[in-house]
mmCIF file of the N, C-alpha and C atoms, coordinates in Angstrom:
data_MODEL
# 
_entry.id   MODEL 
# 
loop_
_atom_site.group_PDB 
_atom_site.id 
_atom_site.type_symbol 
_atom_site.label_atom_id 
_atom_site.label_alt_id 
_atom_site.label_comp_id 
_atom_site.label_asym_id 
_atom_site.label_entity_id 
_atom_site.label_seq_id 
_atom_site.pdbx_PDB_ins_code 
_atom_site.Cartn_x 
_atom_site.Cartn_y 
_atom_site.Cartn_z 
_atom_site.occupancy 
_atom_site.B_iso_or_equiv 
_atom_site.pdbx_formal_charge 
_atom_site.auth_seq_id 
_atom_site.auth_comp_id 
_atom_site.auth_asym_id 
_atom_site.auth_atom_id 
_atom_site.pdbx_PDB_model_num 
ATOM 1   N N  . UNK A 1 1  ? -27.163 -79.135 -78.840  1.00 0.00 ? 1  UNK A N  1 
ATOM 2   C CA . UNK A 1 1  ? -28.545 -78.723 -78.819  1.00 0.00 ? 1  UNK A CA 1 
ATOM 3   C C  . UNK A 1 1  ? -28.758 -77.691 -79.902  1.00 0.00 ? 1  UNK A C  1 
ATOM 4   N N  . UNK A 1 2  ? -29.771 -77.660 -80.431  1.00 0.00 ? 2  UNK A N  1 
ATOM 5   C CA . UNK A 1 2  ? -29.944 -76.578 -81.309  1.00 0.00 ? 2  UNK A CA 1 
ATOM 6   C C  . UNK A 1 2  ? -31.069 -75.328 -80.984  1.00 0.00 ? 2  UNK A C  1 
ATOM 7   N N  . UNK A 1 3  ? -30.785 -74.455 -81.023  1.00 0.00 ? 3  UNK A N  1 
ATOM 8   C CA . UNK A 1 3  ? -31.108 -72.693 -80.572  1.00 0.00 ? 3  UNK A CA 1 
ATOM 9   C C  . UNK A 1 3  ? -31.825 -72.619 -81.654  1.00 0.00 ? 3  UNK A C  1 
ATOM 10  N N  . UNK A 1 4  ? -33.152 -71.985 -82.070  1.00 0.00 ? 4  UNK A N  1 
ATOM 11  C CA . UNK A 1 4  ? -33.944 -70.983 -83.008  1.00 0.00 ? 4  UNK A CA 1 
ATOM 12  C C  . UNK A 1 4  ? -34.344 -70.025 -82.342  1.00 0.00 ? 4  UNK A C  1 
ATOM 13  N N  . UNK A 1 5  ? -33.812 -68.803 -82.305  1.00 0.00 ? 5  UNK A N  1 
ATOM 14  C CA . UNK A 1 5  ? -34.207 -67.554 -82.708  1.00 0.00 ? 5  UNK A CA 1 
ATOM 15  C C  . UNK A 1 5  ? -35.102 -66.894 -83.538  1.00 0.00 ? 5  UNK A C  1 
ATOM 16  N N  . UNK A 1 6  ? -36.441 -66.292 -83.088  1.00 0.00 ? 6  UNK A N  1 
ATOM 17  C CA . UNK A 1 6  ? -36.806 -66.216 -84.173  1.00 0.00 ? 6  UNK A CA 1 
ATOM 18  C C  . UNK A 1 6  ? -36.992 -64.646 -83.706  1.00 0.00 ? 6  UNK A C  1 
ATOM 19  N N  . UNK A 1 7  ? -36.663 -63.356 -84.845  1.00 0.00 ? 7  UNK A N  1 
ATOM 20  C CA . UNK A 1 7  ? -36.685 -61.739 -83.989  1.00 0.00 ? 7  UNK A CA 1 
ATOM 21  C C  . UNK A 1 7  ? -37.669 -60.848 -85.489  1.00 0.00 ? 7  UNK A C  1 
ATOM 22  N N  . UNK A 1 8  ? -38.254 -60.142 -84.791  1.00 0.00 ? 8  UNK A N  1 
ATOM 23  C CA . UNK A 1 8  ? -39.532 -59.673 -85.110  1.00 0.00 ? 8  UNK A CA 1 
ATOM 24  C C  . UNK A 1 8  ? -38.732 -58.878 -86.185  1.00 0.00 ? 8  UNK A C  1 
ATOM 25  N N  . UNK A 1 9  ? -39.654 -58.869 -87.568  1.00 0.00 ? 9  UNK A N  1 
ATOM 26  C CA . UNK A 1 9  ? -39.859 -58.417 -88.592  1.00 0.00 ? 9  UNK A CA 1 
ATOM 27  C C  . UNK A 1 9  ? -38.299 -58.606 -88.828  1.00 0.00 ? 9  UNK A C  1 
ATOM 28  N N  . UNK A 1 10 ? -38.301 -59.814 -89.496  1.00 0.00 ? 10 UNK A N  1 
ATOM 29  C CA . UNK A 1 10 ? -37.412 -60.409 -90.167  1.00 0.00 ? 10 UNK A CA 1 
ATOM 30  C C  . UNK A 1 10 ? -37.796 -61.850 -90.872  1.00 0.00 ? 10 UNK A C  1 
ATOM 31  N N  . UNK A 1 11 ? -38.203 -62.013 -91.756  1.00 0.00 ? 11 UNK A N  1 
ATOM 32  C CA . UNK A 1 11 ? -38.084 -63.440 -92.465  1.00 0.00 ? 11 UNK A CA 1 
ATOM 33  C C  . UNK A 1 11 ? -37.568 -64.707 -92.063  1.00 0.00 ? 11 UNK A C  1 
ATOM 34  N N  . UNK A 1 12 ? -36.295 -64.675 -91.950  1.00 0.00 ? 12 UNK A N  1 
ATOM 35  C CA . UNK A 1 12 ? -35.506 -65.783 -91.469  1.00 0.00 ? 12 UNK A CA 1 
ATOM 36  C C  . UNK A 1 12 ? -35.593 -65.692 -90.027  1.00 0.00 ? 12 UNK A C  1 
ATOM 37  N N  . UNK A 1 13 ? -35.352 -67.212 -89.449  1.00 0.00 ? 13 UNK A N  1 
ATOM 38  C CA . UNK A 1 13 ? -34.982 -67.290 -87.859  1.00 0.00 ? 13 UNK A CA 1 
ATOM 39  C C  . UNK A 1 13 ? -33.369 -67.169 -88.201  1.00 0.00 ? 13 UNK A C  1 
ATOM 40  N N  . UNK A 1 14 ? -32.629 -67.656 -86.730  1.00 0.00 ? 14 UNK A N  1 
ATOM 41  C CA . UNK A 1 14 ? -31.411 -67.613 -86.954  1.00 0.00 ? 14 UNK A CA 1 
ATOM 42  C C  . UNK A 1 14 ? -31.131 -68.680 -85.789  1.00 0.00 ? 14 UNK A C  1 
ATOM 43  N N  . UNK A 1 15 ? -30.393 -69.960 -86.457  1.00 0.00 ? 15 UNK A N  1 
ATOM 44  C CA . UNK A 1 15 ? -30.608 -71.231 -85.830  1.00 0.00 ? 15 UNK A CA 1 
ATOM 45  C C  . UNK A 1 15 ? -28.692 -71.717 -85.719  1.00 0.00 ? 15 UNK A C  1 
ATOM 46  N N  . UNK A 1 16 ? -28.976 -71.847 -84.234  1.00 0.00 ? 16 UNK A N  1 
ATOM 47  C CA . UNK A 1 16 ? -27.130 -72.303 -84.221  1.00 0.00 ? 16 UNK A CA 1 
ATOM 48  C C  . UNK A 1 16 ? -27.629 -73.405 -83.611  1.00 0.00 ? 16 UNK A C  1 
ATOM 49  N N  . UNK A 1 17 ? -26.226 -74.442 -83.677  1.00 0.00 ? 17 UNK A N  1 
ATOM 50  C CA . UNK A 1 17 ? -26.350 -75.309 -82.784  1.00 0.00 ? 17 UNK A CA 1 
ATOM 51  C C  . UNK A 1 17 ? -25.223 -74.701 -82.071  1.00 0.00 ? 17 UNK A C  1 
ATOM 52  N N  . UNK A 1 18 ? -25.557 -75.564 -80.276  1.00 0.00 ? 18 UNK A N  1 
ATOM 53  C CA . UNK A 1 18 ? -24.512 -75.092 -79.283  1.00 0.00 ? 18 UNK A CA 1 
ATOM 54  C C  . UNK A 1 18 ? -24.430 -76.397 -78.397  1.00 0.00 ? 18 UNK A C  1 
ATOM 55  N N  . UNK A 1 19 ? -23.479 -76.514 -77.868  1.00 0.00 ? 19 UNK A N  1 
ATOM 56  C CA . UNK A 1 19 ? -23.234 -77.698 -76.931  1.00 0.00 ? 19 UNK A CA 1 
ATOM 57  C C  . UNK A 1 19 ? -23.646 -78.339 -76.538  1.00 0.00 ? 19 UNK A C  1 
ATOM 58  N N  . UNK A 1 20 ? -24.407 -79.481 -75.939  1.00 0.00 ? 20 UNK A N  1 
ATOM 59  C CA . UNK A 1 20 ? -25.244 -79.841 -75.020  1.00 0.00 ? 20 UNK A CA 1 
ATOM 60  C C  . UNK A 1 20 ? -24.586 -79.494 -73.787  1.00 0.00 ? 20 UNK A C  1 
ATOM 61  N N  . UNK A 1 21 ? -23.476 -79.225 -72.924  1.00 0.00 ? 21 UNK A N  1 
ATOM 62  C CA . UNK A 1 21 ? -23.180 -79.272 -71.862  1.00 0.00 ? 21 UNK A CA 1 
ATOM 63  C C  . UNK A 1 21 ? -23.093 -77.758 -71.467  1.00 0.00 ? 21 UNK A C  1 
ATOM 64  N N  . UNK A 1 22 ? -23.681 -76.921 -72.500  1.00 0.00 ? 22 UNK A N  1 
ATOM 65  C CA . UNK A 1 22 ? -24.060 -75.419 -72.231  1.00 0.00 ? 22 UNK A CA 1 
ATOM 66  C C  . UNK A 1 22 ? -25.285 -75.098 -72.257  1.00 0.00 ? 22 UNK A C  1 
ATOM 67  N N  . UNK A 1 23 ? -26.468 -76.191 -72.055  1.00 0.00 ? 23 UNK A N  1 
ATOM 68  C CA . UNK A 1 23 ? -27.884 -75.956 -72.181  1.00 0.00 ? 23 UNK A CA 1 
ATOM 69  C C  . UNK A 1 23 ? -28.131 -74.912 -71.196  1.00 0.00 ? 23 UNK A C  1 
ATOM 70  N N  . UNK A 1 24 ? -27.976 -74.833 -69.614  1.00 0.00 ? 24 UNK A N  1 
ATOM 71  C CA . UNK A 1 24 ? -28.468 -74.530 -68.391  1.00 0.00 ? 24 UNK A CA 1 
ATOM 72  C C  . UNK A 1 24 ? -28.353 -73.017 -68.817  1.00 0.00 ? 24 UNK A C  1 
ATOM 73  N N  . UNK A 1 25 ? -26.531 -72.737 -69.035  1.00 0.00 ? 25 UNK A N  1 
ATOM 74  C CA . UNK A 1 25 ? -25.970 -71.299 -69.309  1.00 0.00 ? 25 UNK A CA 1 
ATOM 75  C C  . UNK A 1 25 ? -26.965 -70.715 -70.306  1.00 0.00 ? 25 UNK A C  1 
ATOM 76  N N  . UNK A 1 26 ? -27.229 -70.964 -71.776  1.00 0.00 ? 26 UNK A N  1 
ATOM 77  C CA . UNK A 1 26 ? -27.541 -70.479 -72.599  1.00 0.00 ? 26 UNK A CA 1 
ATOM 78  C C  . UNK A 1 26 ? -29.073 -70.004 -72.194  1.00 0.00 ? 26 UNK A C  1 
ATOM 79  N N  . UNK A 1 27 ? -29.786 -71.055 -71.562  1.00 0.00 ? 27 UNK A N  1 
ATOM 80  C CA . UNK A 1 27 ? -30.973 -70.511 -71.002  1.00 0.00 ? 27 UNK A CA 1 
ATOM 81  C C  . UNK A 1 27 ? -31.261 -69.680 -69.969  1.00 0.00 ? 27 UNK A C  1 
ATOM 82  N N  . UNK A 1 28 ? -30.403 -69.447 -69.877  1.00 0.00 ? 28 UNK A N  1 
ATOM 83  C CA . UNK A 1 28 ? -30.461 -68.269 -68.324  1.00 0.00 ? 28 UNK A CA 1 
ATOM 84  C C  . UNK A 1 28 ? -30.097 -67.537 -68.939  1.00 0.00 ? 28 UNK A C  1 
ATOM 85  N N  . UNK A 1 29 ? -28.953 -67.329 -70.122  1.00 0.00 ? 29 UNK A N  1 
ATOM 86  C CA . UNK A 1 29 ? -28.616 -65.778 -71.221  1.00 0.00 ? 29 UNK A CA 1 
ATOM 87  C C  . UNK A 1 29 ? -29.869 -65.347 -71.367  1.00 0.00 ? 29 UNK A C  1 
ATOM 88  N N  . UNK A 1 30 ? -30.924 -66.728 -72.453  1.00 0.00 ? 30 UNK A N  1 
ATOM 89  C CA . UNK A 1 30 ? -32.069 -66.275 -72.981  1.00 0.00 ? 30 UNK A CA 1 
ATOM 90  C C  . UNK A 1 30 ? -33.189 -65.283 -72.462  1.00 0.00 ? 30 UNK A C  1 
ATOM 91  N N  . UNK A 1 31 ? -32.838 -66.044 -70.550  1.00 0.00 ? 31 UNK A N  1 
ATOM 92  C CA . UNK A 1 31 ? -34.543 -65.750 -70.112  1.00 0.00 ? 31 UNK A CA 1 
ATOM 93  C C  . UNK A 1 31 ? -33.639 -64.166 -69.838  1.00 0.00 ? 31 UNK A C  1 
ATOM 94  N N  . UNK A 1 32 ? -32.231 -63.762 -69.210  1.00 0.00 ? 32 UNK A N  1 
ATOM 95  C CA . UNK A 1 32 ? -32.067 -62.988 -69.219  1.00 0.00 ? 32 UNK A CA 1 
ATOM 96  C C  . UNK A 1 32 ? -32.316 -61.452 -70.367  1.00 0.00 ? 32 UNK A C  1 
ATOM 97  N N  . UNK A 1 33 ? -32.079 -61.850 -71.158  1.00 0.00 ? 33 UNK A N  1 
ATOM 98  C CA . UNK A 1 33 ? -32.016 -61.403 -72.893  1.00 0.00 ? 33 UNK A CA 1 
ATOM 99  C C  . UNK A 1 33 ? -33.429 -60.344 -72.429  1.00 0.00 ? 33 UNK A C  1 
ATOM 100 N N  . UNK A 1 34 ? -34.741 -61.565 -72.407  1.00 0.00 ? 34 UNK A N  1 
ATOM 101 C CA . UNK A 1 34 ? -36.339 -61.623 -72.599  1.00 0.00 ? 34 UNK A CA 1 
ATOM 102 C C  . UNK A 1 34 ? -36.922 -60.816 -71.387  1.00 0.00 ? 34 UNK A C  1 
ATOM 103 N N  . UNK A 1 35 ? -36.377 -60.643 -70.359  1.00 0.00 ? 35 UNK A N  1 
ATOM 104 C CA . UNK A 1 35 ? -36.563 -60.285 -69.519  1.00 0.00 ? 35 UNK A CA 1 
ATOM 105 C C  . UNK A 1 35 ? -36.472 -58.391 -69.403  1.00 0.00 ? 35 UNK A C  1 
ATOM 106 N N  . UNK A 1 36 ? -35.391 -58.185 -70.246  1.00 0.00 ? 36 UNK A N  1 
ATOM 107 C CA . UNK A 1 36 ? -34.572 -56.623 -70.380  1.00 0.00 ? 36 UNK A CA 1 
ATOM 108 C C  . UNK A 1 36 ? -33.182 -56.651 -69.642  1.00 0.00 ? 36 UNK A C  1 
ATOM 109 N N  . UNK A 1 37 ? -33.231 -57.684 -69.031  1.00 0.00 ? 37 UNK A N  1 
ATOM 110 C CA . UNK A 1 37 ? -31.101 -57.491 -68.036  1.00 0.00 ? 37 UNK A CA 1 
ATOM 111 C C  . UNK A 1 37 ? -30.038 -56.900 -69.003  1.00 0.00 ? 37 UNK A C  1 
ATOM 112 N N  . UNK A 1 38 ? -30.464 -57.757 -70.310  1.00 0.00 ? 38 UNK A N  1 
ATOM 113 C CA . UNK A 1 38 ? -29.442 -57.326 -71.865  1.00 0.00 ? 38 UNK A CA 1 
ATOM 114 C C  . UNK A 1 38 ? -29.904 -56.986 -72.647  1.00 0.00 ? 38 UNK A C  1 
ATOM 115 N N  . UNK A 1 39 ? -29.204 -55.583 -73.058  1.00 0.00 ? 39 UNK A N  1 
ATOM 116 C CA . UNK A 1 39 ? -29.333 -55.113 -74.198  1.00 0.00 ? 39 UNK A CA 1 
ATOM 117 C C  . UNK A 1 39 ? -29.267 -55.850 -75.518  1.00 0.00 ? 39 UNK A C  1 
ATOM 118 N N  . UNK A 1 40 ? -28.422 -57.174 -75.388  1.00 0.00 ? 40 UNK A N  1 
ATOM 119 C CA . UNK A 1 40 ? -27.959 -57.714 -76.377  1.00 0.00 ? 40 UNK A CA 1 
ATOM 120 C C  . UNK A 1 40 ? -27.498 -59.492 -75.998  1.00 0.00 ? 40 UNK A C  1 
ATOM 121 N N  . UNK A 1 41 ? -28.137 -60.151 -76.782  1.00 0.00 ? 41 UNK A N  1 
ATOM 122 C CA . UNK A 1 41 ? -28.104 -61.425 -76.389  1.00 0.00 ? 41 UNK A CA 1 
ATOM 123 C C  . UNK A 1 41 ? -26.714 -62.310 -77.114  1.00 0.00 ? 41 UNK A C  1 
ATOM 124 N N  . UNK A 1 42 ? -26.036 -62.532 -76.620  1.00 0.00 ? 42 UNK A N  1 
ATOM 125 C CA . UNK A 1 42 ? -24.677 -62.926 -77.334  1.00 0.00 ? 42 UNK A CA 1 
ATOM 126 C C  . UNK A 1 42 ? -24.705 -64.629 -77.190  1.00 0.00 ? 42 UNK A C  1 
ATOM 127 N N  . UNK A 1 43 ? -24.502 -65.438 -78.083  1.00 0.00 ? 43 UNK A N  1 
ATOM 128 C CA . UNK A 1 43 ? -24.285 -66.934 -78.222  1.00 0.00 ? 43 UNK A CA 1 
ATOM 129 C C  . UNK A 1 43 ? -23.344 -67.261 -79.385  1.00 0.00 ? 43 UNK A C  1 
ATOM 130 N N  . UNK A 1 44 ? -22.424 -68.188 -78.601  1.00 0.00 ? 44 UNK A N  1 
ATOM 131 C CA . UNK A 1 44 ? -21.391 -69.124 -79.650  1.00 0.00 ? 44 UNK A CA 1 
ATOM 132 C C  . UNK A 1 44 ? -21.835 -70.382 -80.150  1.00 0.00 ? 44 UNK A C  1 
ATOM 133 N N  . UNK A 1 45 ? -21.890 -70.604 -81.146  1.00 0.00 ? 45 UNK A N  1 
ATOM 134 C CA . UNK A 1 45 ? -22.288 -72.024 -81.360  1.00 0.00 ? 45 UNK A CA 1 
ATOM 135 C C  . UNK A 1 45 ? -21.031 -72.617 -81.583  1.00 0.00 ? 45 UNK A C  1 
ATOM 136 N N  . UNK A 1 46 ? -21.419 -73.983 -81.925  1.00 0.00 ? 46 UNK A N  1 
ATOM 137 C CA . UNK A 1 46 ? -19.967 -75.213 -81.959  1.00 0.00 ? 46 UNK A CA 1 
ATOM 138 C C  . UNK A 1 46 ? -19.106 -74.715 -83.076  1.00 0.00 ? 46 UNK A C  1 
ATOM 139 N N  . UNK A 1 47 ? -19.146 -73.867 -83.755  1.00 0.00 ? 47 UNK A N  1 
ATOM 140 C CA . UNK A 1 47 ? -18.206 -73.540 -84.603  1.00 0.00 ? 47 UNK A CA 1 
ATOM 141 C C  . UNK A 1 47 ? -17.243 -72.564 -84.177  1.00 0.00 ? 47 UNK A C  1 
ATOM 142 N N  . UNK A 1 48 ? -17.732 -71.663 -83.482  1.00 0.00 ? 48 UNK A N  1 
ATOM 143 C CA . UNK A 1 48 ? -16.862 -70.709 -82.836  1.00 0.00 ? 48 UNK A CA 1 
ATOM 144 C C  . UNK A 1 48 ? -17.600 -69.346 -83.513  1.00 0.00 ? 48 UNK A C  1 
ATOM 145 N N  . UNK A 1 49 ? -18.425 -69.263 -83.572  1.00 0.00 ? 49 UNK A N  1 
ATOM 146 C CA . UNK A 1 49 ? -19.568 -68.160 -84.381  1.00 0.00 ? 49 UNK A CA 1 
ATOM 147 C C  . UNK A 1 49 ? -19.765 -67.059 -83.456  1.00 0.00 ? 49 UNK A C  1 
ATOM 148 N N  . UNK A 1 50 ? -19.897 -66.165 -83.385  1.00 0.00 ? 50 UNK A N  1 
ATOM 149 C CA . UNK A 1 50 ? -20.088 -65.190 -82.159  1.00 0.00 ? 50 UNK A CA 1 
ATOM 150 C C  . UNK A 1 50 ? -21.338 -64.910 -82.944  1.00 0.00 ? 50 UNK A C  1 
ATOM 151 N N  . UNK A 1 51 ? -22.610 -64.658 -81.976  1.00 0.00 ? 51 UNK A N  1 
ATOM 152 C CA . UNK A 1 51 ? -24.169 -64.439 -82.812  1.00 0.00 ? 51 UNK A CA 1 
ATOM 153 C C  . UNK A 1 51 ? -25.348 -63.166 -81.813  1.00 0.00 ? 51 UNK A C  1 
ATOM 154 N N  . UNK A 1 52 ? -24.919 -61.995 -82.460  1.00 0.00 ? 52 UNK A N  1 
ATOM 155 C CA . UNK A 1 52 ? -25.709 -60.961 -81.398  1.00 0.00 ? 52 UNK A CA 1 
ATOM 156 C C  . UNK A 1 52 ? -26.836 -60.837 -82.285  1.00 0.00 ? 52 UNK A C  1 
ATOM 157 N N  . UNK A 1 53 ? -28.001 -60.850 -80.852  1.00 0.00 ? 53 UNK A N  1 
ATOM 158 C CA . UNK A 1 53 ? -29.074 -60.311 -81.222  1.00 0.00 ? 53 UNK A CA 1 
ATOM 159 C C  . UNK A 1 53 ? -29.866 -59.436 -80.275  1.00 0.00 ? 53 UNK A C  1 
ATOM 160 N N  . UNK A 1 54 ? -30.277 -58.210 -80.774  1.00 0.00 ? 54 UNK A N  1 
ATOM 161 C CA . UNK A 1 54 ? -30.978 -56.842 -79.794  1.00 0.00 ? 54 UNK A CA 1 
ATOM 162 C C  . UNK A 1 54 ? -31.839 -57.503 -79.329  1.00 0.00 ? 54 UNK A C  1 
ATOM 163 N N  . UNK A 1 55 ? -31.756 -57.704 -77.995  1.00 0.00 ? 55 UNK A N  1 
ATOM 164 C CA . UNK A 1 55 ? -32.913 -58.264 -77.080  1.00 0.00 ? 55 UNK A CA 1 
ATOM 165 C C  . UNK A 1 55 ? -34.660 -58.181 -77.355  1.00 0.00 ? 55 UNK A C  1 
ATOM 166 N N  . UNK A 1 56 ? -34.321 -56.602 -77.572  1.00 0.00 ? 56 UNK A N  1 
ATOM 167 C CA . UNK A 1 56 ? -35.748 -56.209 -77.721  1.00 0.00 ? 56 UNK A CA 1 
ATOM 168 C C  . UNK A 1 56 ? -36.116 -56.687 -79.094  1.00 0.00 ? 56 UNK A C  1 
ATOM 169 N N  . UNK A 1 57 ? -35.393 -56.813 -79.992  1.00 0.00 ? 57 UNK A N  1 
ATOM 170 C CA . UNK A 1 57 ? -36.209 -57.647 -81.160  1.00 0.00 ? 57 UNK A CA 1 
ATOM 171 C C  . UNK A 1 57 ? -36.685 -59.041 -81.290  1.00 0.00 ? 57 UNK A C  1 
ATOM 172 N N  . UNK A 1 58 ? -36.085 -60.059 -80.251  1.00 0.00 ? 58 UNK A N  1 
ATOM 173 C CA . UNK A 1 58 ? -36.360 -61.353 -80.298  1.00 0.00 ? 58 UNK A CA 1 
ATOM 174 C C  . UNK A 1 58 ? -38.210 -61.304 -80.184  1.00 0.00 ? 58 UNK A C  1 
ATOM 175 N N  . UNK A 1 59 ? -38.370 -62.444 -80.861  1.00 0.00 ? 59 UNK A N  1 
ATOM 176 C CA . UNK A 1 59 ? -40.100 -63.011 -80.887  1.00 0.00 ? 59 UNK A CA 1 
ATOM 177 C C  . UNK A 1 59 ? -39.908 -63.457 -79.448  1.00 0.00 ? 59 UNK A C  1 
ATOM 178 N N  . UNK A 1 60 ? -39.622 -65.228 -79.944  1.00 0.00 ? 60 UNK A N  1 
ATOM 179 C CA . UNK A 1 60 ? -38.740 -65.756 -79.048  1.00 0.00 ? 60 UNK A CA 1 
ATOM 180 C C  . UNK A 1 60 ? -38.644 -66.986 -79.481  1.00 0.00 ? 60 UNK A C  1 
ATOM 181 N N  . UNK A 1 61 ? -37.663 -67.594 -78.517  1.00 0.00 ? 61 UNK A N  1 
ATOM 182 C CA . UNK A 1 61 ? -36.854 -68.871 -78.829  1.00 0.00 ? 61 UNK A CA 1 
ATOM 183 C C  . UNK A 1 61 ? -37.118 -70.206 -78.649  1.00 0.00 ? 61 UNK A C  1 
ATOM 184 N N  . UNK A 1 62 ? -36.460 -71.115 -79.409  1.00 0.00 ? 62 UNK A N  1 
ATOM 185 C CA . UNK A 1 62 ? -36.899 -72.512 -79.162  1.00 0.00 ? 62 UNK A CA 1 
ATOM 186 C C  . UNK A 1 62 ? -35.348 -73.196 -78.802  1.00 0.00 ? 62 UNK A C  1 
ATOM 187 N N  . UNK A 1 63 ? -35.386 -74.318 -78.291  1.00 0.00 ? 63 UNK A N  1 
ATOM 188 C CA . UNK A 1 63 ? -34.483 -74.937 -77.679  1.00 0.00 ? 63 UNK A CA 1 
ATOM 189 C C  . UNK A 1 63 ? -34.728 -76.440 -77.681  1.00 0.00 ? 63 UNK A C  1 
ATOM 190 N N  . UNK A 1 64 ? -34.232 -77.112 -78.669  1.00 0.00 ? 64 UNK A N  1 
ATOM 191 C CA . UNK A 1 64 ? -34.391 -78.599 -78.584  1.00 0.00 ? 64 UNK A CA 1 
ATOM 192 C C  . UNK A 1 64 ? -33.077 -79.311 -78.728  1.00 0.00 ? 64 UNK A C  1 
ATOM 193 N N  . UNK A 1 65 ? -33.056 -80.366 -78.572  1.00 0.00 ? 65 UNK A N  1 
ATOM 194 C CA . UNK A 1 65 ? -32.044 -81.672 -78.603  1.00 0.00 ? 65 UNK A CA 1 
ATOM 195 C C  . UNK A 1 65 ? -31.468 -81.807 -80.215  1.00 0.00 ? 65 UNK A C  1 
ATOM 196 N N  . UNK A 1 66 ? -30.397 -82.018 -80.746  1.00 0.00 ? 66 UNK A N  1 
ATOM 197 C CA . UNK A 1 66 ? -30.298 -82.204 -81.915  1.00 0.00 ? 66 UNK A CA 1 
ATOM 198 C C  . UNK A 1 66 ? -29.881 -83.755 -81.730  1.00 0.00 ? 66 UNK A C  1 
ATOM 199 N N  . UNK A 1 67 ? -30.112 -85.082 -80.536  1.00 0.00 ? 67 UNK A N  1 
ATOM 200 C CA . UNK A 1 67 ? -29.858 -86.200 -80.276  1.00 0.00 ? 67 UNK A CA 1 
ATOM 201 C C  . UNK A 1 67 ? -31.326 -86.470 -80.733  1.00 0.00 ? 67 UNK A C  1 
ATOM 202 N N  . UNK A 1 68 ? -31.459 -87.431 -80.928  1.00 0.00 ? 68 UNK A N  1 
ATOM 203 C CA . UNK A 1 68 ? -33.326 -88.270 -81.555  1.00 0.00 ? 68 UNK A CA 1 
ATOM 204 C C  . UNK A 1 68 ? -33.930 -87.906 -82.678  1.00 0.00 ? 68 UNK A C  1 
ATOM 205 N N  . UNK A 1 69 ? -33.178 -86.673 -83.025  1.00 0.00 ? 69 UNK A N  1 
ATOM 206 C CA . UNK A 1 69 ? -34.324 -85.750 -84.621  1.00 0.00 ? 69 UNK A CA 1 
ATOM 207 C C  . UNK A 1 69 ? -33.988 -86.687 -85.369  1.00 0.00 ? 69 UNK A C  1 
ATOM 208 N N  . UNK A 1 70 ? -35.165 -86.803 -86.198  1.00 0.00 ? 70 UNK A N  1 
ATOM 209 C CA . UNK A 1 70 ? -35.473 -87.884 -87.316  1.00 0.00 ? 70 UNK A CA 1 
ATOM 210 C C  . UNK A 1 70 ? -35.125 -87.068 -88.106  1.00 0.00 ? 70 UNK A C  1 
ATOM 211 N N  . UNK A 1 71 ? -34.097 -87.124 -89.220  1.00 0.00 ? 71 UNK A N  1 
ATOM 212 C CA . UNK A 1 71 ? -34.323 -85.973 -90.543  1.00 0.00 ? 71 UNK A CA 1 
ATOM 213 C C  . UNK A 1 71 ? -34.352 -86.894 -92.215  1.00 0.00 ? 71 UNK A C  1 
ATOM 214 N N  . UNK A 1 72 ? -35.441 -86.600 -92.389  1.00 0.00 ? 72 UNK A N  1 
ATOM 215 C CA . UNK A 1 72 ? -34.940 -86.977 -94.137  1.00 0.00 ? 72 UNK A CA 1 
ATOM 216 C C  . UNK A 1 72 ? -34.705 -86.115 -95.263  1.00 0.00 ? 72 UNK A C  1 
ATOM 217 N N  . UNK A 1 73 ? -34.329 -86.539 -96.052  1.00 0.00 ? 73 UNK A N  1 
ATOM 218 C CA . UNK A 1 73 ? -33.520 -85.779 -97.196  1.00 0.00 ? 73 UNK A CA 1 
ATOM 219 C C  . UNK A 1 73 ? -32.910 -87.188 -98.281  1.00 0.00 ? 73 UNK A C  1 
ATOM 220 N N  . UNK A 1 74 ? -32.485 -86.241 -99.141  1.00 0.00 ? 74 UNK A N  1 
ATOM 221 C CA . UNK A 1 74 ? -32.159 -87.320 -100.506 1.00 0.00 ? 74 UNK A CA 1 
ATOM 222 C C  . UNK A 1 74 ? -30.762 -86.597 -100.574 1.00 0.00 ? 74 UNK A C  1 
ATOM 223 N N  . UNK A 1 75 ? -30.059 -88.017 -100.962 1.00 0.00 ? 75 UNK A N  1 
ATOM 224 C CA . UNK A 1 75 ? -28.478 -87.667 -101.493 1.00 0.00 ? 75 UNK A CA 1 
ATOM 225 C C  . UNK A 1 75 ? -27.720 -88.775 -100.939 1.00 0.00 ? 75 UNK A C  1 
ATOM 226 N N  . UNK A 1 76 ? -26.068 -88.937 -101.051 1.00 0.00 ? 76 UNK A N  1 
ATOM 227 C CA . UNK A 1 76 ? -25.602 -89.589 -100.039 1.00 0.00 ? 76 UNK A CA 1 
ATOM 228 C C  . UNK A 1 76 ? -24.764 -89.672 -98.807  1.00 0.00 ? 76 UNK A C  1 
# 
């Protein structure tokens, strides 16, 4: 599945992908995160990435499927 982050007054989002069979977990970090429970929102993506972000700065997040995305691009 793929995670966007997007945290206030910053330019870039910050986009991992993470498991599909860690959807449930990661969203209960999130709502936790959004809520104030954490100071600090911690996620691994499939690479083994450790990815903190200060709670209180998140906008907030998106959460979609990276199974069905149509993507185009040129090359081979």
């Amino acid at each position: 599945m793929d995670v966007r982050i997007v945290v206030t007054q910053v330019a870039r989002e910050i986009s991992l992908e993470i498991a599909d069979d860690e959807r449930e977990a990661v969203k209960a970090r999130i709502e936790e995160a959004l809520l104030g429970k954490l100071e600090v929102l911690w996620l691994k993506d499939k690479r083994g990435r450790d990815v903190a972000v200060a709670s209180s700065k998140i906008a907030y997040v998106e959460i979609g499927s990276s199974e069905g995305e149509r993507r185009m691009g040129f090359g081979s």
